[in-house]
C-alpha positions in Angstrom: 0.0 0.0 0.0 2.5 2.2 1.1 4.6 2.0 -2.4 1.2 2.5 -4.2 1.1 6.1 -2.2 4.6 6.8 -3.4 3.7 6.0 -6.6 0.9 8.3 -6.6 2.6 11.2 -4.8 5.7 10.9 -7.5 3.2 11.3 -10.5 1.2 14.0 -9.0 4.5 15.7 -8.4 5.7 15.1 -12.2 2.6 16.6 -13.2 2.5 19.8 -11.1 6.2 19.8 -12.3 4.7 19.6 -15.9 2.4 22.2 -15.7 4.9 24.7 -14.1 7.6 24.5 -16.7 4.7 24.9 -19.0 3.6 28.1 -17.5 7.6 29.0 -17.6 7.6 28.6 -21.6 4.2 30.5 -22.2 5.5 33.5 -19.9 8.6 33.2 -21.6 6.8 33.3 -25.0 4.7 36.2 -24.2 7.5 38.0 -23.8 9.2 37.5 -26.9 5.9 37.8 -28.6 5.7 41.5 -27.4 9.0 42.0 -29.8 6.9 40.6 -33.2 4.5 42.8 -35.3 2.6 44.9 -32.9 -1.4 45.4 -33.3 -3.2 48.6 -32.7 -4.8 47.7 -29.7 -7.0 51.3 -29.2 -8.2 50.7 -32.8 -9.2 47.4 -32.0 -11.3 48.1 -28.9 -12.8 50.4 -31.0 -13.7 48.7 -33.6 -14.9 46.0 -31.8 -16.8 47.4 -28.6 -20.1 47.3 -30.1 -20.1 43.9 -32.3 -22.7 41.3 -32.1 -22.2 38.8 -28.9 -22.5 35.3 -29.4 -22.1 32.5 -27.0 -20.3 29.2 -27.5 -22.9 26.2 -27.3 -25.1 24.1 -29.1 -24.5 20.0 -29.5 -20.6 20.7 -29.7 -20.0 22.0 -26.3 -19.2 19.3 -24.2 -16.2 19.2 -26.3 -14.6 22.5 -25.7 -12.6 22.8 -23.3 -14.2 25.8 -21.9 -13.6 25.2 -18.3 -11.3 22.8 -16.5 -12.9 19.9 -16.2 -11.7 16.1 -14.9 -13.2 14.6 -18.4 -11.2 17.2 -20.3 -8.1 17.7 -18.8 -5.7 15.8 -20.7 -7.1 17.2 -23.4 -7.0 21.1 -22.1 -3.4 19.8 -21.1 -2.7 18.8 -25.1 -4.1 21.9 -26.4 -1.9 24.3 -23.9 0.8 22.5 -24.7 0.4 23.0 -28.8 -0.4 26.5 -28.1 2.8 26.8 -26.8 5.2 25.2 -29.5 2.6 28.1 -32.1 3.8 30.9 -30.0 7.0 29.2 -29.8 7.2 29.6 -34.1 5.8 32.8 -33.4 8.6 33.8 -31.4 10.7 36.7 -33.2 8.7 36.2 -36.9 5.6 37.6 -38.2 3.7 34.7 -38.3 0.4 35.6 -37.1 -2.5 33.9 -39.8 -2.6 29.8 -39.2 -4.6 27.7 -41.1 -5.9 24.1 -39.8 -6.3 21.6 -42.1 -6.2 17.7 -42.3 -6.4 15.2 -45.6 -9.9 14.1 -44.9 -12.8 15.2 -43.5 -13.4 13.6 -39.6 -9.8 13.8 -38.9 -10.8 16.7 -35.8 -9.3 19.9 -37.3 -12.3 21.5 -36.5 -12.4 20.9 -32.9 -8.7 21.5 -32.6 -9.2 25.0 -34.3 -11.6 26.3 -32.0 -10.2 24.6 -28.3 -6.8 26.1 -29.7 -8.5 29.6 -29.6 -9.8 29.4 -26.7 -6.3 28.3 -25.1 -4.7 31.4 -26.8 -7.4 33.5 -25.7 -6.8 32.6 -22.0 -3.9 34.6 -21.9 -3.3 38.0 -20.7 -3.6 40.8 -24.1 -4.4 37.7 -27.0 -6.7 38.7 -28.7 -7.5 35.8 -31.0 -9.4 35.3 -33.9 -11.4 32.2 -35.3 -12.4 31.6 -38.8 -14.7 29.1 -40.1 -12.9 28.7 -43.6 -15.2 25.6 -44.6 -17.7 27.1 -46.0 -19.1 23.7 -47.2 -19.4 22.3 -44.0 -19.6 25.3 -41.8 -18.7 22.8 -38.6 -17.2 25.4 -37.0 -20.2 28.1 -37.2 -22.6 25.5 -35.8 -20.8 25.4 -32.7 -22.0 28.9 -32.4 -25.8 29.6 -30.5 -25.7 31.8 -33.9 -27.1 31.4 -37.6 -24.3 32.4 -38.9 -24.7 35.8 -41.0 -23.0 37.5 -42.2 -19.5 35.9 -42.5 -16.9 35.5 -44.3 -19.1 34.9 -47.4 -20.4 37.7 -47.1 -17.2 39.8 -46.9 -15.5 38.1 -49.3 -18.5 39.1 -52.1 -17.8 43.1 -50.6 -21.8 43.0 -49.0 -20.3 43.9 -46.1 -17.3 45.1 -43.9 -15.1 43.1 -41.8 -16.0 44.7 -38.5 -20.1 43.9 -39.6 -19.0 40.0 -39.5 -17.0 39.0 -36.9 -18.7 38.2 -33.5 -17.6 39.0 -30.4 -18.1 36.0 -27.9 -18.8 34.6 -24.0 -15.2 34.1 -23.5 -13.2 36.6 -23.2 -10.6 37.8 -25.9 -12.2 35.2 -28.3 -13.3 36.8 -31.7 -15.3 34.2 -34.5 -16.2 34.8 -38.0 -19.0 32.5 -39.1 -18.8 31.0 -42.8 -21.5 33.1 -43.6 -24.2 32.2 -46.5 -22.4 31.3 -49.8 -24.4 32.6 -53.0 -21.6 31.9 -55.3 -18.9 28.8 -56.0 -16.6 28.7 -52.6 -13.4 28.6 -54.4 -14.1 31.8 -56.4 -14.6 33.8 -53.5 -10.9 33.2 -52.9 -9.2 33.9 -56.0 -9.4 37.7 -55.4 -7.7 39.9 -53.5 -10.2 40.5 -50.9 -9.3 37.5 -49.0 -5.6 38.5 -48.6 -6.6 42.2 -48.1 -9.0 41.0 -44.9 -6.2 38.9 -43.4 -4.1 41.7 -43.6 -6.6 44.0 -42.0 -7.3 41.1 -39.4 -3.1 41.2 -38.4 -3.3 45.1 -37.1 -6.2 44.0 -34.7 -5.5 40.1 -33.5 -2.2 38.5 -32.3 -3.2 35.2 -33.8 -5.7 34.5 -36.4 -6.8 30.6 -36.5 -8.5 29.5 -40.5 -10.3 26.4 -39.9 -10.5 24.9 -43.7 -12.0 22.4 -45.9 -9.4 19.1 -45.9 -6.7 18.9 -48.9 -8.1 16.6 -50.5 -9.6 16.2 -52.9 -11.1 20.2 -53.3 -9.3 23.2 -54.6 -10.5 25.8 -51.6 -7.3 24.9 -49.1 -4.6 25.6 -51.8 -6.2 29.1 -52.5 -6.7 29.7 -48.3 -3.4 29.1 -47.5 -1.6 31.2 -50.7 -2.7 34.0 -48.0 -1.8 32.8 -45.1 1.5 32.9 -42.7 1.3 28.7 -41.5 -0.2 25.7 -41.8 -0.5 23.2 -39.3 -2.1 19.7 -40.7 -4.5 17.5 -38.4 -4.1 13.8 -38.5 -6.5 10.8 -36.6 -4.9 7.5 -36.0 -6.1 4.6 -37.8 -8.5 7.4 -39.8 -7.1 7.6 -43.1 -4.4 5.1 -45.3 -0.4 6.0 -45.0 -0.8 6.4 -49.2 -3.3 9.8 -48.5 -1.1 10.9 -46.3 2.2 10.9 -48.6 -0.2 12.4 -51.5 -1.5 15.3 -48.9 2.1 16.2 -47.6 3.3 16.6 -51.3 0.8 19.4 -52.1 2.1 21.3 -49.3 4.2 24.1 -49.1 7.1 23.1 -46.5 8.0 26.7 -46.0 4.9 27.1 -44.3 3.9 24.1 -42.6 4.6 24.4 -38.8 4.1 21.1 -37.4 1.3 17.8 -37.7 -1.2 17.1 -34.7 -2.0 13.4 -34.1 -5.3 13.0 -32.5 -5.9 9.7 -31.3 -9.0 7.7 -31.9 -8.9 6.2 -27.9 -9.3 9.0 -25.7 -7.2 7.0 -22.7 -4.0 7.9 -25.1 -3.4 11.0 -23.4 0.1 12.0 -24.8 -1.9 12.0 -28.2 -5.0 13.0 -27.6 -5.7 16.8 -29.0 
């Protein structure tokens, strides 16, 4: 009995130790963060002081690692702890616009998108922004109690201006755009310049912006999402799709911007991969 104690006090010990050299690296982060690109933080509260509210809910809530929660905290663990190898990249460069993508679809890029916001947005002056991307499947809007209009659709056809779109939400520091309703071909609202001109306006106000997309394969919209973006980080689910996809996927990337591949585990007891 007595060696089962030890046993226990030694891993709760390695753990507190974890989580302390973790807060160590995102304190050290935030400080070399201050030294990137600023943002024009008066501008911003301006802009953005009287924007519709939304609150984070619906069917996909019990997911988000909104609170600390037993269930969820290996995962909230997993997430902080890819939050801080991003900032880590973002360390002394100007990459601020990250897109999330995967090969296939069910591969949880999705949910990784918005829990990673909502790590960022935990920290003291991070002001982050979401983006559902996919306007196809719009997951990441429906995990809004919203309906979703205008979005980025919407802003991308010139109906309206950025600051109409994006939402403000329950959490604080956390900025979504919905998809918004498409009335034209998704892909074609990316080939002009409107979508680079956004994210550009989008860096002076956010220090992150997070572009949940469709997957690579097999449609056109990532390749034109990511021509304006800074990163890419690519999603993968064990024993989800075949080594062959894979290999195909990684070849259409552009290795100059890909910052790193999160495996999310299919058993949820696999801690050390579970995002």
């Amino acid at each position: 009995m007595s060696k089962f104690f030890n046993e226990t006090r030694q891993a709760r010990q390695w753990a507190q130790q974890k989580l302390v050299n973790q807060d160590l690296d995102v304190r050290q982060m935030l400080e070399s963060l201050k030294q990137g690109p600023a943002i024009d933080a008066p501008l911003a509260e301006t802009r953005f002081a009287h924007c519709r509210q939304v609150a984070l809910g619906n069917g996909n809530a019990a997911r988000l690692v909104l609170r600390e929660n037993d269930s969820l905290n290996a995962a909230l663990e997993a997430y902080r702890g890819l939050r801080t190898k991003l900032m880590r990249a973002q360390s002394g460069s100007r990459l601020r616009s990250i897109v999330i993508t995967s090969s296939l679809l069910g591969e949880g890029k999705t949910l990784t998108t918005m829990n990673l916001g909502l790590c960022y947005a935990q920290l003291p002056q991070q002001r982050v922004l979401v983006i559902d991307g996919d306007m196809r499947t719009r997951g990441l809007t429906s995990m809004l109690d919203h309906p979703g209009s205008p979005g980025l659709a919407e802003i991308l056809s010139g109906d309206v201006a950025p600051d109409e779109a994006i939402v403000a939400t329950n959490q604080k520091n956390l900025f979504i755009l919905p998809a918004g309703t498409v009335s034209s071909p998704s892909p074609e609202l990316f080939t002009g310049t409107r979508w680079k001109e956004f994210l550009g306006h989008c860096g002076e106000m956010f220090k992150v912006i997070l572009i949940d997309t469709l997957p690579i394969l097999p449609l056109a919209d990532f390749e034109l999402i990511s021509a304006a973006c800074d990163g890419i980080v690519m999603v993968v689910r064990a024993h989800h799709g075949q080594r062959e996809t894979l290999r195909k996927t990684a070849s259409t990337l552009d290795t100059k911007k890909l910052i790193g591949v999160v495996f999310n585990a299919t058993d949820l007891n696999v801690k050390d991969d579970d995002v």
